[in-house]
N, C-alpha and C positions, 0 to 999 in steps of 0.2 A: 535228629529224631529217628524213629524205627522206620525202617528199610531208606536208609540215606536223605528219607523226605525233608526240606526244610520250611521255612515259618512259611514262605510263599506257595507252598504245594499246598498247605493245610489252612490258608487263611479263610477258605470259604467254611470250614467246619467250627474254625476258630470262631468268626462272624456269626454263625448261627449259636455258639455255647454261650457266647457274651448276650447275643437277643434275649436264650430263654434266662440266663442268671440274672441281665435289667427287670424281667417280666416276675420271676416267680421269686425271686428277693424278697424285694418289697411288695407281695403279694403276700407271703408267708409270714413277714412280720406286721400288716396289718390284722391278717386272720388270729396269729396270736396275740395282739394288744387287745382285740376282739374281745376274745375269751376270755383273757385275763378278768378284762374290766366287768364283764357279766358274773364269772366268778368271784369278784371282788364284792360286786354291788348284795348277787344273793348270798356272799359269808359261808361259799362251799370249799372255800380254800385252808388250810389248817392254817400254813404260814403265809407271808405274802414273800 
């Protein structure tokens, strides 16, 4: 890795990218199933 670091130098950064990727994941694909379905329900979508 950049400047000689390896996986054990960086695994506390690594442990915090993985926390917010569990977190804002499936946060963002609910928020979009959300919206879809609202848009779906009042027919503001051309296509589906």
């Amino acid at each position: 890795l950049l400047n000689g670091a390896g996986l054990i130098d960086i695994s506390q950064q690594l442990f915090i990218l993985f926390v917010f990727v569990a977190i804002l994941v499936p946060l963002g694909l609910l928020s979009f199933g959300y919206g879809l379905n609202i848009a779906k329900k009042e027919g503001s979508l051309i296509h589906y």
